[in-house]
C-alpha positions in Angstrom: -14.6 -14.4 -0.8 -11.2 -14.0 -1.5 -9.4 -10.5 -0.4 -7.6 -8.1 -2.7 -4.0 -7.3 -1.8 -1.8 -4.1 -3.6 1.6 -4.5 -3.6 3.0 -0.8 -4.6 6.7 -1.8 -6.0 6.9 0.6 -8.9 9.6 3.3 -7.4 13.0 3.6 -7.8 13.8 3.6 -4.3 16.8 5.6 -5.0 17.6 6.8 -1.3 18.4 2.8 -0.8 21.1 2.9 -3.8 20.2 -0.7 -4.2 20.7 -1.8 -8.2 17.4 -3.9 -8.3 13.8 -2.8 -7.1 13.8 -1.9 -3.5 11.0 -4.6 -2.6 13.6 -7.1 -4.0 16.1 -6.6 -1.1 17.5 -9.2 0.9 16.7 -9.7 4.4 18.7 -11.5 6.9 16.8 -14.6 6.1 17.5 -14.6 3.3 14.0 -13.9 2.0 13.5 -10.4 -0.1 10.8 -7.8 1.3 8.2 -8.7 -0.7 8.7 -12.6 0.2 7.9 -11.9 3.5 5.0 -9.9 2.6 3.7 -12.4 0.5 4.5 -15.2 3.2 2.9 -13.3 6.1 -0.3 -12.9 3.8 0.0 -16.3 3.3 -0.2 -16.8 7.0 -3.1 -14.3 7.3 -5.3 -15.7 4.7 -4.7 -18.7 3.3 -5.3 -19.1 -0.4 -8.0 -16.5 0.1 -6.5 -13.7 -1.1 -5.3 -12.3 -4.8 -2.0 -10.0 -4.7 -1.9 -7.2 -7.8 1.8 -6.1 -7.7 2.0 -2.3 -9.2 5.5 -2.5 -11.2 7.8 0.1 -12.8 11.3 0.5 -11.9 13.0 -3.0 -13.2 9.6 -4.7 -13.4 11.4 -7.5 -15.2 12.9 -8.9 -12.5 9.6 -8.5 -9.8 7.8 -10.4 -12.3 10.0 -13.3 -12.8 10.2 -13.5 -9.2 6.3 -13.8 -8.4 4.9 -15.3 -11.7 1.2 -16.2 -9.6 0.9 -12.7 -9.1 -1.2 -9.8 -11.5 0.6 -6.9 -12.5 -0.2 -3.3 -12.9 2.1 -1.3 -14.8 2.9 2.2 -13.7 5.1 3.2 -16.9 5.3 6.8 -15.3 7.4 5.6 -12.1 9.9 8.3 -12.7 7.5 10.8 -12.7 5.3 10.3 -10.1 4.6 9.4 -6.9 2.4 6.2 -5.0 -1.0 8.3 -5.3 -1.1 7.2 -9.1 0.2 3.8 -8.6 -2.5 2.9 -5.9 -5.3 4.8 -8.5 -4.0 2.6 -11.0 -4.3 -0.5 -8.8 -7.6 0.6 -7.3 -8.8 0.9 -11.0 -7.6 -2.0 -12.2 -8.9 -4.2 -9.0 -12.5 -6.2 -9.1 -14.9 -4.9 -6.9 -15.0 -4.7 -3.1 -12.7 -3.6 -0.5 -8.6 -4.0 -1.4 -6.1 -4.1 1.0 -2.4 -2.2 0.2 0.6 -2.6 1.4 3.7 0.0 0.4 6.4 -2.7 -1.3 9.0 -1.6 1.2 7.7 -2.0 4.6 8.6 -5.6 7.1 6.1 -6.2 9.6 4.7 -8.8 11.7 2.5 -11.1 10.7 0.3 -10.5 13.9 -0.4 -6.9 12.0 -2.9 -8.8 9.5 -4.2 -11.2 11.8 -5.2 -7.7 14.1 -6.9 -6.5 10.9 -8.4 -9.2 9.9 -12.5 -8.4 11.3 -12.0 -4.9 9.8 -11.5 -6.0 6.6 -13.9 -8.5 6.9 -16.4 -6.0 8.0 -15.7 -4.2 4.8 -14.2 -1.1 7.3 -11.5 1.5 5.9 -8.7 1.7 7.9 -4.8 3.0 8.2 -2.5 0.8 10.3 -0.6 3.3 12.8 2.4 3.1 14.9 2.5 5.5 18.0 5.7 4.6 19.6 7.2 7.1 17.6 7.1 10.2 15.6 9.7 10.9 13.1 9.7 13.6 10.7 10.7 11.6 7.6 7.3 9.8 8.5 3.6 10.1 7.4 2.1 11.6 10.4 -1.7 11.3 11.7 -4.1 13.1 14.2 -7.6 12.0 14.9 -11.2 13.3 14.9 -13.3 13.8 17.6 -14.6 10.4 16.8 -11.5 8.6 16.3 -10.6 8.6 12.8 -8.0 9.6 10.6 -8.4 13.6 10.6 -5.0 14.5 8.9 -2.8 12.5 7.3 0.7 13.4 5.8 4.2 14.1 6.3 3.4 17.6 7.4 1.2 17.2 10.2 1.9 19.3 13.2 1.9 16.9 16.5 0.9 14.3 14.8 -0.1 11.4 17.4 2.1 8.5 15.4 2.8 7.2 12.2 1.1 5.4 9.1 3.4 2.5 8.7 2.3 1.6 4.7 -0.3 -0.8 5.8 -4.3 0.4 4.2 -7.7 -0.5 3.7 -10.5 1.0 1.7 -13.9 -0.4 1.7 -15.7 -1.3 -0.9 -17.9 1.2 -0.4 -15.9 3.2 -0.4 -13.5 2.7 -2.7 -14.7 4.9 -5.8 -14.4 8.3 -3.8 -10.9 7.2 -3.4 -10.4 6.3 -6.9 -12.0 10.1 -7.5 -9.6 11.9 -5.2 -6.6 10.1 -6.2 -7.2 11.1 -10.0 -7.3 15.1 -8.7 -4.0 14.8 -6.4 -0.7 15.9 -8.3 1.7 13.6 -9.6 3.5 14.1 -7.0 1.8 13.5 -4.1 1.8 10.6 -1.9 -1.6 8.9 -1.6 -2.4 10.2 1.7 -2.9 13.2 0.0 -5.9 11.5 -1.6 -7.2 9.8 1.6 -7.2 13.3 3.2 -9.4 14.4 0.5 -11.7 11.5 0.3 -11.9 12.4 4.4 -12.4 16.1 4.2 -14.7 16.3 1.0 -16.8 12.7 0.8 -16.7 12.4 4.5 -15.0 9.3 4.6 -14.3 7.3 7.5 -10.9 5.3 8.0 -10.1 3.7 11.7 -6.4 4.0 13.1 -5.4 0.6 13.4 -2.5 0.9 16.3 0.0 -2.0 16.2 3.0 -0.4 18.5 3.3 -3.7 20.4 4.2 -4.9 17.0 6.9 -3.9 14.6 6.4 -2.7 11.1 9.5 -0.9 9.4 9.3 1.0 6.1 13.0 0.5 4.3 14.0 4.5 2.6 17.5 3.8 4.2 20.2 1.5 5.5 19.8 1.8 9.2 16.2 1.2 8.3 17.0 -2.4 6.7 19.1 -2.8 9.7 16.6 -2.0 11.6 14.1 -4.4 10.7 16.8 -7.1 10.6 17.3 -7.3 14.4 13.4 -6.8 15.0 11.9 -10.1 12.9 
């Protein structure tokens, strides 16, 4: 069965100041963001996978660039945040389980390899990084079971980071939907996760890949950053 990847590429990415979409930035290889997404899911999966790219800012030139893909268009980019891009995609995708990557974030290839039997297993899940905890960053704590408790920018001692890397089961993918559509425009789609958690009793694993490296670009020393790391 083949796996269903969301790409979220519809912001601006204004804190970048970068003239096309943020996912289109170079790397030092030459290859954009999303390029080396889409080769490391390659890697991963073979030609068993489908990517749905969520598209706004400049879709024009995302589109020309991966003409394979399907496209979701989030014509409200400007006004809102990646909790109603993902409910579009999550709407729009067939059923079972979707994977989602943020359209901004280099990572290893080892990270979807590691992830791999949870997917497979049809098993929610939030890829973490606990080497470090900055406050610009997503933040999580955990359960007394081990899964995701709290989940935002404002959590208090939070034990790491979400690094943009998601899965939701299929089973469990229409209280998502649900809780995404009640979140504000504004909100990032953790806000809807934490919901799904606290009110349908939803269970996502923290998938820790510190001995990785995944970096989510917002800023230059970011991109420079991931440069010297892959």
């Amino acid at each position: 069965m083949s796996k269903q990847v969301v790409i979220l590429a519809a912001g601006m990415g204004t804190r970048l100041a970068r003239p096309l979409p943020k996912p289109l930035t170079e790397l030092r290889d030459g290859r954009s963001i999303m390029q080396q997404q889409i080769d490391n899911l390659k890697s991963a999966f073979g030609e068993t996978y489908r990517v749905l790219i969520v598209v706004g800012f400049k879709l024009e030139a995302i589109i020309e660039r991966f003409p394979a893909a399907t496209f979701v268009y989030n014509e409200y980019y400007d006004q809102t945040n990646t909790s109603k891009s993902l409910l579009k995609a999550l709407r729009a995708a067939p059923d079972g389980g979707v994977l989602w990557l943020n359209g901004d974030v280099v990572f290893d290839p080892e990270v979807l390899k590691r992830v791999t039997p949870l997917i497979e297993a049809d098993q929610s899940f939030v890829v973490v990084n606990t080497s470090k905890v900055s406050d610009e960053e997503v933040k999580y704590t955990l359960d007394a079971s081990g899964h995701i408790e709290q989940l935002s920018k404002t959590v208090a001692q939070g034990l790491g980071e979400a690094v943009g890397i998601n899965f939701v089961a299929g089973a469990d993918k229409q209280q998502l939907i649900e809780r995404l559509d009640q979140v504000g425009e504004q909100d990032y789609f953790e806000r809807g996760i934490e919901l799904a958690i606290e009110l349908d009793q939803l269970k996502f694993r923290a998938v820790d890949i510190s001995d990785l490296y995944a970096v989510e670009i917002d800023f230059a020393e970011d991109l420079a950053r991931a440069n010297e790391l892959f």
